[in-house]
C-alpha positions in Angstrom: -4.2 -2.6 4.9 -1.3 -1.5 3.4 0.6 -4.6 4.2 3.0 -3.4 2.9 5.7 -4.7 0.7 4.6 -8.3 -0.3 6.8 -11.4 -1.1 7.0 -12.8 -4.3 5.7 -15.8 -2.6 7.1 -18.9 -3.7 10.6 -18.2 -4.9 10.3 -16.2 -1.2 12.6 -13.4 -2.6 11.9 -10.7 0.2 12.6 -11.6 3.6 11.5 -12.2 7.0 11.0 -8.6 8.3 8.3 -8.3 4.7 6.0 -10.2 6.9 4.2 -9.1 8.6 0.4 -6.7 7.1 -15.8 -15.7 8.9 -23.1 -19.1 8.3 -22.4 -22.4 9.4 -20.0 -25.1 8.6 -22.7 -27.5 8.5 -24.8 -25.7 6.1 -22.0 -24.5 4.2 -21.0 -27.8 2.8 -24.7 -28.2 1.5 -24.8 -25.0 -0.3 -21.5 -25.5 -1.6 -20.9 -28.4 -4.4 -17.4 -29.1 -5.8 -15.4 -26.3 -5.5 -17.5 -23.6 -5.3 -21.2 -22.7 -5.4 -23.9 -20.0 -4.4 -27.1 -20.2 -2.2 -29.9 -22.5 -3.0 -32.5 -19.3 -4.2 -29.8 -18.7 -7.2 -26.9 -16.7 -7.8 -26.9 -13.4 -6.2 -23.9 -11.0 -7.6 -23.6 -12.9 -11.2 -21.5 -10.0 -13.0 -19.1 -9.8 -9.6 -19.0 -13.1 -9.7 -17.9 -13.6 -13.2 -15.5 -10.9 -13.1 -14.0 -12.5 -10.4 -13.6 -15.9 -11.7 -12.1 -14.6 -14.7 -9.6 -12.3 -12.4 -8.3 -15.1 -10.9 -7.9 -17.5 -13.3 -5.8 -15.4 -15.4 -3.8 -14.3 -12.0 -2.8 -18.4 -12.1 -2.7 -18.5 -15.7 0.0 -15.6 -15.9 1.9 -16.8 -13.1 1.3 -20.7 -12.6 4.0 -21.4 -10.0 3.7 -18.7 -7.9 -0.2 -18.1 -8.1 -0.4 -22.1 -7.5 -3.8 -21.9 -5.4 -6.4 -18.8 -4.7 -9.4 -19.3 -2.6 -12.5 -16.9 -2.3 -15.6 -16.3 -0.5 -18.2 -13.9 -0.2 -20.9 -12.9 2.1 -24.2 -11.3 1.9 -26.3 -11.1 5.4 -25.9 -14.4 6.6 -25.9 -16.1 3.4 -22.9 -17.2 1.6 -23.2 -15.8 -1.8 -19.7 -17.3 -3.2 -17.3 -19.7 -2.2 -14.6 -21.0 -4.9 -11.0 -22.5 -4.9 -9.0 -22.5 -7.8 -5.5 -23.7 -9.1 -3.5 -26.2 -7.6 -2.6 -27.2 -3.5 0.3 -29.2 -4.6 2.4 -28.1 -7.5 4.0 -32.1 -7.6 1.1 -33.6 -7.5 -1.3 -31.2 -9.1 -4.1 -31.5 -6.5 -6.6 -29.6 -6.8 -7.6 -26.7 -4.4 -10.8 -26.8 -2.6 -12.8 -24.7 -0.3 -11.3 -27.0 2.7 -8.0 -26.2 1.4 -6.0 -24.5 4.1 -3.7 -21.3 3.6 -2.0 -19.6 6.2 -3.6 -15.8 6.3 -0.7 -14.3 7.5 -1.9 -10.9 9.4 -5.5 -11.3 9.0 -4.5 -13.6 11.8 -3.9 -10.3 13.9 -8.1 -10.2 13.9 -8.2 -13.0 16.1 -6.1 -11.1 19.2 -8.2 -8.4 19.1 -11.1 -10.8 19.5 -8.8 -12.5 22.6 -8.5 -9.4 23.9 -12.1 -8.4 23.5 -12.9 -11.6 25.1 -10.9 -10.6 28.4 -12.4 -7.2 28.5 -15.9 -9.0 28.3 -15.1 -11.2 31.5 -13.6 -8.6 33.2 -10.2 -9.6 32.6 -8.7 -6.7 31.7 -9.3 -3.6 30.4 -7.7 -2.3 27.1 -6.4 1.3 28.9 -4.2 -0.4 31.8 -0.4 -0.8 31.1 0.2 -4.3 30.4 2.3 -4.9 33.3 -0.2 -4.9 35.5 -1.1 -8.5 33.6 2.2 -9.2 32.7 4.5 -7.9 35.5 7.5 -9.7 33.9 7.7 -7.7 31.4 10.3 -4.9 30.7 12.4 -2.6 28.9 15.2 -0.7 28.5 13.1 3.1 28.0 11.3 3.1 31.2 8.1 4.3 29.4 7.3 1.0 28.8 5.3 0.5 31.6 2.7 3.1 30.1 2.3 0.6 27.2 -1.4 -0.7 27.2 -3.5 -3.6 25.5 -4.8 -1.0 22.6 -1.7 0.6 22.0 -0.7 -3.6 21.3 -3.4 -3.6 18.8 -3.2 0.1 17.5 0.1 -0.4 16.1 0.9 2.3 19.0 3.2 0.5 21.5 6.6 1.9 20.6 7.7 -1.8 20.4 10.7 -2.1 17.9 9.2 -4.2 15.4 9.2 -7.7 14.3 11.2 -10.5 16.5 12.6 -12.2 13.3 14.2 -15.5 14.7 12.3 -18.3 13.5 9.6 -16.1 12.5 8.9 -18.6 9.1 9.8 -22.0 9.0 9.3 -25.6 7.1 8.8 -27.0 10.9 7.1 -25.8 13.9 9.4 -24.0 16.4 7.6 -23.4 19.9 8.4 -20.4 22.4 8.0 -17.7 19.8 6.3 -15.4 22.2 8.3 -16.1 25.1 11.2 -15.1 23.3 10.1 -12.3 21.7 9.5 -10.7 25.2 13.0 -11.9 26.6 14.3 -10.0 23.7 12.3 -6.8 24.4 14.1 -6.7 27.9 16.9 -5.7 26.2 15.8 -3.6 23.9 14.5 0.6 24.1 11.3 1.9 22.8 11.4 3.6 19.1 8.8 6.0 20.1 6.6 6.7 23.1 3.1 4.7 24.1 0.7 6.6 21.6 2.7 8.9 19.9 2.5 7.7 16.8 1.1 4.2 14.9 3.7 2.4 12.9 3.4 -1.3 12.0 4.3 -3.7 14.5 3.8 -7.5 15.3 5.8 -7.6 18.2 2.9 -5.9 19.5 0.4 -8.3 18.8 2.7 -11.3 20.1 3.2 -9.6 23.4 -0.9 -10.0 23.2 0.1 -13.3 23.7 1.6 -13.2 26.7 -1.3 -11.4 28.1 -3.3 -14.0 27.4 -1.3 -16.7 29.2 -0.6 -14.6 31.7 -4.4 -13.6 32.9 -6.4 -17.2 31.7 -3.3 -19.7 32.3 -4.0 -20.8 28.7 -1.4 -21.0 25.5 -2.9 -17.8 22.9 -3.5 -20.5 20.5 -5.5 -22.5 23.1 -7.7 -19.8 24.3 -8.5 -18.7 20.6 -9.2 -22.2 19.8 -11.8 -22.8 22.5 -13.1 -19.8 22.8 -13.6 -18.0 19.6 -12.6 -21.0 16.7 -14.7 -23.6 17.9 -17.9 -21.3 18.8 -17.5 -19.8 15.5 -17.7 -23.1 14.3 -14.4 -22.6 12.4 -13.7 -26.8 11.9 -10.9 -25.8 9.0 -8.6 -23.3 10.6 -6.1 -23.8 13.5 -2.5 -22.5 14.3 -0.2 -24.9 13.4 1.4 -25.5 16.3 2.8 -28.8 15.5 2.6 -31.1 11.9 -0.9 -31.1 11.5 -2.0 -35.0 10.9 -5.2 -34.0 9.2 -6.9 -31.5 6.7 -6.0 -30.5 3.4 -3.5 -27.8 3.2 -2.0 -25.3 0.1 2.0 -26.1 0.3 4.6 -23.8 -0.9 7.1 -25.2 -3.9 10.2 -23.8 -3.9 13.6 -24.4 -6.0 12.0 -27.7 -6.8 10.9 -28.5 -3.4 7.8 -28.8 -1.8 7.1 -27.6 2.1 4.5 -26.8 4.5 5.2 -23.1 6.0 5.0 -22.4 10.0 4.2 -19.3 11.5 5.3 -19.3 15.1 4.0 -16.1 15.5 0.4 -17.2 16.5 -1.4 -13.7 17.5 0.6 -11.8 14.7 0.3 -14.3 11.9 -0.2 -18.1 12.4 -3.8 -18.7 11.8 -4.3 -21.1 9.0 -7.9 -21.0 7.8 -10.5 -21.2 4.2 -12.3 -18.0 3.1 -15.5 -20.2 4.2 -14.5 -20.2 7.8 -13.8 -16.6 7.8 -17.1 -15.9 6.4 -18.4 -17.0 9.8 -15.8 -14.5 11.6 -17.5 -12.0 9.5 -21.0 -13.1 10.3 -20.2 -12.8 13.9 -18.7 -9.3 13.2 -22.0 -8.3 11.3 -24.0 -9.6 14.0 -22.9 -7.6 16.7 -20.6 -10.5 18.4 -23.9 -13.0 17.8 -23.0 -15.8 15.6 -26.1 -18.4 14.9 -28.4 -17.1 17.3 -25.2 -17.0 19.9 -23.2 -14.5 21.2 -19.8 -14.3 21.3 -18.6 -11.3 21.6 -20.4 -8.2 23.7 -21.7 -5.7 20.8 -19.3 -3.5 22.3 -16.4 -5.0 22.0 -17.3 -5.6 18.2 -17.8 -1.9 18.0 -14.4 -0.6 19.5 -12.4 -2.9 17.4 -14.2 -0.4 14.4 -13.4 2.6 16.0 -10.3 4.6 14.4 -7.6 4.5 17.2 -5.7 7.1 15.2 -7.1 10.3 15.9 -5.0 10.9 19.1 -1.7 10.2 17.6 0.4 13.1 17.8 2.5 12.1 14.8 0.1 11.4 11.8 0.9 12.5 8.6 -0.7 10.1 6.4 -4.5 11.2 6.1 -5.7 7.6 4.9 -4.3 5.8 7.9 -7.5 4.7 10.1 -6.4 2.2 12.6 -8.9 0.4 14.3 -7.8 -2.4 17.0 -6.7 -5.3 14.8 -8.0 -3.9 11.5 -5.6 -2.2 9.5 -8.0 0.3 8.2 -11.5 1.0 9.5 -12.5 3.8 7.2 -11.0 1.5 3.9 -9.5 4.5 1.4 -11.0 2.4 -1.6 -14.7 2.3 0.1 -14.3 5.7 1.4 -14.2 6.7 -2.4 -17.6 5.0 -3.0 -19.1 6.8 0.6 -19.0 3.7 2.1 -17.5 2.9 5.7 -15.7 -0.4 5.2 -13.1 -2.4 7.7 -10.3 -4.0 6.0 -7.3 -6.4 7.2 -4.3 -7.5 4.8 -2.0 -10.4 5.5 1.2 -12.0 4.1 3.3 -14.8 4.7 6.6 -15.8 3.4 4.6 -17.5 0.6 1.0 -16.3 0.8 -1.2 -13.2 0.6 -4.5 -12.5 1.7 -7.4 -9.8 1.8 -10.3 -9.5 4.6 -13.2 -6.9 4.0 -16.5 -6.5 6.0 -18.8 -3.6 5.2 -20.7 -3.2 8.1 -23.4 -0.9 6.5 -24.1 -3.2 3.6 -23.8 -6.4 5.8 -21.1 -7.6 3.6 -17.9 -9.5 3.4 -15.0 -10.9 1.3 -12.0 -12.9 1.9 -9.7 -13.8 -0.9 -6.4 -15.7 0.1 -4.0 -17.7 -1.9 0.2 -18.2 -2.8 1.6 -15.2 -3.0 2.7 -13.2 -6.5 -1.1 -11.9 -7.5 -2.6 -8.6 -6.8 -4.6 -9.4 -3.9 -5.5 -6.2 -2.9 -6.6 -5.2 -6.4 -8.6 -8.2 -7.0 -10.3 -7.4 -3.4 -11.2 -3.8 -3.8 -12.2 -4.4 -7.4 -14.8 -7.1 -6.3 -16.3 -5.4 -3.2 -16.7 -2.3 -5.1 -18.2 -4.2 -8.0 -20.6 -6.6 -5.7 -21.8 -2.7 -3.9 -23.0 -1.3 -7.4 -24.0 -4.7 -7.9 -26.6 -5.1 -4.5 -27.7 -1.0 -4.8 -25.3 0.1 -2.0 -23.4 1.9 -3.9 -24.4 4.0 -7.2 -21.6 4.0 -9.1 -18.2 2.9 -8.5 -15.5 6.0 -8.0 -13.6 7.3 -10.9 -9.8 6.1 -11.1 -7.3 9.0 -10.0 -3.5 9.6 -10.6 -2.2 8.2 -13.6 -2.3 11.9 -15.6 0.3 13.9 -14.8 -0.7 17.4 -13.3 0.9 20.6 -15.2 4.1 22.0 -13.4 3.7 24.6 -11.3 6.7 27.4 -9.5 8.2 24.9 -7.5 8.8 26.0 -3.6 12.2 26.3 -2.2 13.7 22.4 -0.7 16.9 23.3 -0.4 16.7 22.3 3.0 14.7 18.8 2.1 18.1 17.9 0.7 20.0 15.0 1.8 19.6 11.4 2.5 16.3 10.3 4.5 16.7 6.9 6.3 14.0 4.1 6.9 13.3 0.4 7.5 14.2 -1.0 4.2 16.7 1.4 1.6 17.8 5.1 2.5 16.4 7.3 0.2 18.6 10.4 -1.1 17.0 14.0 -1.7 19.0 16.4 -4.2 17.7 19.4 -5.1 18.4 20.6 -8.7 19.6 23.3 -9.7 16.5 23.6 -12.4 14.2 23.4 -9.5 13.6 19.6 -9.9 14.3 16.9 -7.4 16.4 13.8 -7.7 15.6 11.1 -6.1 17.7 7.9 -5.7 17.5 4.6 -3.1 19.9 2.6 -2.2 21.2 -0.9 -3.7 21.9 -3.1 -1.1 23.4 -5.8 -3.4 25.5 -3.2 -5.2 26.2 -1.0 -2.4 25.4 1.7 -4.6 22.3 4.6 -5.8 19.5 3.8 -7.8 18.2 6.7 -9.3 14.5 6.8 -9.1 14.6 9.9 -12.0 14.0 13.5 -11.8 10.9 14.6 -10.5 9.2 18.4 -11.1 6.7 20.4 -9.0 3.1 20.5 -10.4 0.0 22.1 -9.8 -1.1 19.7 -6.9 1.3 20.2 -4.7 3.2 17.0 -5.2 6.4 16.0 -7.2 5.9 13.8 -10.3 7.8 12.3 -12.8 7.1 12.2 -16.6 8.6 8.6 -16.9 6.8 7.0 -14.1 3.0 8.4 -13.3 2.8 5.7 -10.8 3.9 7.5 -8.1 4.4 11.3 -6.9 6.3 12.9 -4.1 6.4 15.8 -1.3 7.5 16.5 1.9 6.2 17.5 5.7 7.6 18.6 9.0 6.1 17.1 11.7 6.5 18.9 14.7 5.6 20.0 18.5 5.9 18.8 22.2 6.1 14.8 22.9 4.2 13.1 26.3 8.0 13.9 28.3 8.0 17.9 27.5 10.6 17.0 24.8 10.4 19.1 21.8 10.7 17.8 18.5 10.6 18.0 14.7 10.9 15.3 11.6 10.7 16.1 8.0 9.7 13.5 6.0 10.2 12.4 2.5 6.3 11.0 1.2 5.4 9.1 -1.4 1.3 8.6 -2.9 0.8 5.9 -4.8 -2.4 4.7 -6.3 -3.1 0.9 -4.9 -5.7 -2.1 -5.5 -8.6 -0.8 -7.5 -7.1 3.0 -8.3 -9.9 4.8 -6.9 -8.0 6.1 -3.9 -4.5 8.0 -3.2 -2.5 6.5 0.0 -0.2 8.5 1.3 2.9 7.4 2.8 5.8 8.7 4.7 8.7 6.7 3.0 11.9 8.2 4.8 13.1 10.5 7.6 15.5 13.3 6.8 18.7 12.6 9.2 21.2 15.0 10.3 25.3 14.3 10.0 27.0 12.9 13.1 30.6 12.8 14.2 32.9 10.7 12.7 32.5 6.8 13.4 35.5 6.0 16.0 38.1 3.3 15.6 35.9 0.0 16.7 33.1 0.8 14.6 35.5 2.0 11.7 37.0 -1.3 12.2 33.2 -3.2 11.7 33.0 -1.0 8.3 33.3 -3.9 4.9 32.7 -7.0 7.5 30.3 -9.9 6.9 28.2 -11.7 9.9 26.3 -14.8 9.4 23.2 -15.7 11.5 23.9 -18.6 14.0 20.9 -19.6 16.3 17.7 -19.4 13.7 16.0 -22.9 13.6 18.0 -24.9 10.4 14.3 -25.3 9.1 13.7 -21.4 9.2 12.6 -20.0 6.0 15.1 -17.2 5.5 17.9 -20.2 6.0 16.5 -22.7 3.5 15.6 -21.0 0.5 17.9 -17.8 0.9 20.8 -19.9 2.3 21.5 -17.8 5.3 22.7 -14.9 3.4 25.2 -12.6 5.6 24.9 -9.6 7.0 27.5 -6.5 6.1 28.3 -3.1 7.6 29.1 -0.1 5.4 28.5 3.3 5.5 27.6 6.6 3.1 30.1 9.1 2.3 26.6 11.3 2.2 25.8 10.8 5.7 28.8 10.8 8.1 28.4 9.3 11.9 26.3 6.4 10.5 26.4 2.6 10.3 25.0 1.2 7.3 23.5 -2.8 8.0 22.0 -5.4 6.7 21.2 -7.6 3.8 18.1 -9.2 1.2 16.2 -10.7 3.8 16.8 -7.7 6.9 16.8 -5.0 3.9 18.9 -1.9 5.2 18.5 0.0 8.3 21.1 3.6 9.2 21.5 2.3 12.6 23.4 5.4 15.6 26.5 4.2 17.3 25.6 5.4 21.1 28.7 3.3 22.1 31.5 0.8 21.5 28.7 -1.6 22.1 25.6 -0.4 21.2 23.8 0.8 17.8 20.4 2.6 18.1 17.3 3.0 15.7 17.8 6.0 14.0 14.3 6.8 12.5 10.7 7.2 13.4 8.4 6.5 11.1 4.4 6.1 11.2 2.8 3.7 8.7 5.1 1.4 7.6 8.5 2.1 6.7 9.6 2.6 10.5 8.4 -0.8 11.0 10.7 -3.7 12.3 13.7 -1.4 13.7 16.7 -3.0 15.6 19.5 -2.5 17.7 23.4 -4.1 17.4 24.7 -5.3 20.5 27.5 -6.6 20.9 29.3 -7.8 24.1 32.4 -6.1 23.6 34.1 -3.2 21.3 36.2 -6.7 19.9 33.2 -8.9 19.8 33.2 -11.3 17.1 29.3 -12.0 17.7 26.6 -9.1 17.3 22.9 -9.9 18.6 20.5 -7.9 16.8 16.7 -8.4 17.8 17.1 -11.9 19.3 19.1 -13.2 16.1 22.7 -14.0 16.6 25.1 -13.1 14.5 28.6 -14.2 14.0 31.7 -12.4 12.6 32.7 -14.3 8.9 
């Protein structure tokens, strides 16, 4: 869900920490001719159908280079309903996509170490409540609460786990070890919350799955999955590309003139390359109870507890939509809630691709759209399954579109303590409170090291801050507070935003930034850091992040608005307040649930005169 922030795909303008948010084969080809085709007793869903062709081909049409390929498939029972490919794999050569056509589905990918781990549960492997290091006895931490860390706080997004190991993350050839060093840097590294305090976003977590894996079978992640879930499943066109694949037909990114194959080298988290067909048999498997063609796979349990919403134990929850289940990013899908209708749903994004992943258990239904990232896939995916529920009878009517109308203002209540600047994974936010009881919101420019003003928002009659200029959006903000798992009291206020995503039918709520308090003054070695420029030294020369953003450096700065603060980062890290806690050390300063505490760090550095800082496992080197 709520992948978040997605890349522009193929001009890959974001960054590396943006990454990362299922019949037979044999029959399938039969049912399917060209690129696309329905069952042989006729077309079922024509008007969802046609609405989606027509969706996508303008998505290309608008945006040809970006949107160069989009693949889709839909399921009904265990029939197939729609499989289609359209657009291009190859912008050089024009090729033309096909429902073999491969695209790397990015998070979706997560899916598949929840079925790993499921699988171990099964066999008596493990069980999803012990701390990890019980499995995986090498691994440590700084915060010694690691060790309460268990497999379902991994897939729950709960762990505490910084965020996203960036080094070599993406790249245009494979890189092996990802996991491996992933948890040598986590032995270096604290906790950013406690095991189960809150959910925020995390791969890291789904990569130490990894390790588990290895660890308690003796087999590589990407081996186990293969043998043990891919091949059963009977998933012949998907595989993690764990070295230059010498067969299949895959969708290639094009870039500044260039065309490449992308690597994700963080299998559990987001290397699985696959078509919407294969994933149509995931999905049959998942409707079945874990029984796919008669076998089974999976215990019906298993299945079950990946569906179950992980968040209702979370002591720090203020986002009402969020529904983790284990590996899904929503089990209660906001959109489908609308409609009344339970629905599971997965997001996933790439450097250059985005993809959607919906099952409706209820309705025995299932959709995967994937394709080069730039259109709407969200959208595009909630639009569809909505319209293929009205379609079948599950469904009524399909839910009215909210926001968009601005409510009438209303007295506005007193935030003159909700002032001030509110820090986050990707741009501070600043809070001022006018003195016409409206709020001014502004974010910070990395590139000109300056505010953006987001405009002047006033208090309406729904409780929430809007803006006459922008509709999109409205505002408000909440204290979390009360006693963490140590005894510790505590209290966060945090700025949150609604927005209106995919289809409109549904609000999601977000917390966007954390309201921080004024430190002392920086001392002299980290006054001295303030204005300099660090280059990354030991990422892969084929990464991603090197290639097409040319390594971009790193700078510290600091705001005038928020004394005792360092200010780092740059287009592909985005900008993160970090704490000085010594000469040497720079802490996360934020916690977040949802998504914008996602992929913190900490700056190390070997000495207060240091001319190299390690941040994550990245090394960086004074310019």
């Amino acid at each position: 869900m709520l992948k978040v922030k997605h890349n522009k795909a193929l001009s890959f303008d974001a960054g590396r920490r943006q990454f990362l948010g299922v019949t037979g084969a044999g029959m399938l080809a039969t049912l399917l001719p060209g690129c696309g085709g329905h069952d042989d007793n006729g077309p079922q869903y024509p008007q969802t159908i046609a609405m989606g062709q027509q969706m996508i081909q303008q998505a290309i049409a608008a945006y040809p280079g970006s949107n160069a390929g989009i693949s889709i498939a839909m399921l009904k029972g265990s029939s197939v309903v729609w499989q289609e490919a359209f657009g291009v794999s190859s912008v050089p050569s024009q090729t033309k996509a096909t429902t073999q056509t491969r695209f790397n589905i990015g998070s979706v990918s997560k899916l598949f170490a929840a079925l790993a781990a499921t699988l171990l549960v099964d066999r008596g492997l493990i069980t999803l409540d012990t701390p990890i290091v019980k499995y995986l006895p090498t691994f440590t931490m700084l915060s010694p609460q690691y060790n309460q860390i268990t497999t379902r706080h991994l897939l729950s997004h709960a762990s505490g786990l910084p965020g996203t190991n960036g080094r070599n993350l993406f790249t245009f050839a494979p890189v092996a070890g990802y996991a491996a060093d992933t948890q040598a840097e986590l032995a270096n590294s604290h906790l950013k919350h406690l095991p189960g305090e809150l959910a925020v976003y995390c791969n890291d977590g789904f990569t130490m799955v990894e390790q588990v894996v290895l660890a308690v079978t003796g087999q590589s992640f990407a081996s186990f999955v293969q043998t043990n879930i891919l091949a059963p499943l009977q998933m012949t066109n998907s595989s993690y590309l764990t070295s230059v694949p010498t067969s299949g037909s895959f969708s290639y990114p094009f870039a500044d003139g260039t065309q490449y194959q992308e690597f994700v080298n963080a299998y559990a988290t987001g290397g699985l390359s696959s078509t919407p067909g294969d994933m149509m048999n995931l999905a049959q498997m998942i409707l079945g109870g874990g029984v796919f063609q008669g076998n089974r796979i999976l215990s019906s349990a298993g299945i079950a507890q990946m569906g179950v919403d992980q968040s209702t134990g979370l002591l720090i929850n203020p986002s009402p939509e969020w529904k983790w289940g284990l590996g899904w990013d929503s089990v209660q899908q906001p959109a489908l809630a609308a409609a009344g209708v339970l629905g599971w749903e997965k997001d996933g994004g790439t450097a250059f691709y985005t993809s959607e992943f919906f099952v409706v258990p209820n309705a025995q239904f299932a959709l995967m759209v994937t394709g080069n990232s730039g259109y709407e896939a969200r959208k595009l995916a909630e639009t569809l399954v909505l319209s293929a529920l009205k379609e079948d009878g599950t469904i009524a009517t399909i839910p009215p579109q909210v926001g968009g109308t601005v409510p009438a203002n209303a007295t506005a209540p007193s935030i003159a303590v909700a002032g001030g600047i509110y820090g986050n994974s990707d741009q501070p936010y600043q809070v001022i409170a006018n003195a016409d009881n409206s709020v001014q919101l502004n974010q910070w420019n990395g590139k000109t090291r300056v505010w953006d003003s987001l405009g002047a928002f006033q208090y309406r009659n729904d409780g929430w801050w809007w803006s006459n200029a922008d509709p999109s959006a409205s505002y408000r903000f909440t204290v979390a507070s009360g006693t963490d798992s140590s005894g510790v009291a505590f209290s966060y206020r945090y700025l949150m935003k609604r927005v209106v995503p995919g289809a409109g039918v549904a609000f999601l709520t977000l917390p966007v930034g954390q309201q921080l308090a004024a430190l002392p003054a920086l001392d002299a070695a980290w006054q001295q850091r303030l204005n300099t420029q660090w280059t990354l030294t030991n990422d892969s020369p084929t990464a991603v992040p090197i290639v097409i953003l040319k390594n971009p450096p790193g700078m510290f700065t600091s705001l005038a608005e928020l004394p005792g603060y360092v200010l780092y980062g740059n287009e592909d890290l985005r900008y993160q307040l970090f704490v000085p806690v010594a000469d040497t050390l720079a802490g996360m300063s934020v916690k977040i649930p949802g998504n914008y505490g996602r992929d913190l760090y900490e700056i190390r550095f070997a000495s207060a005169s240091s001319t190299t800082l390690t941040l994550g496992s990245s090394i960086y080197a004074k310019l």
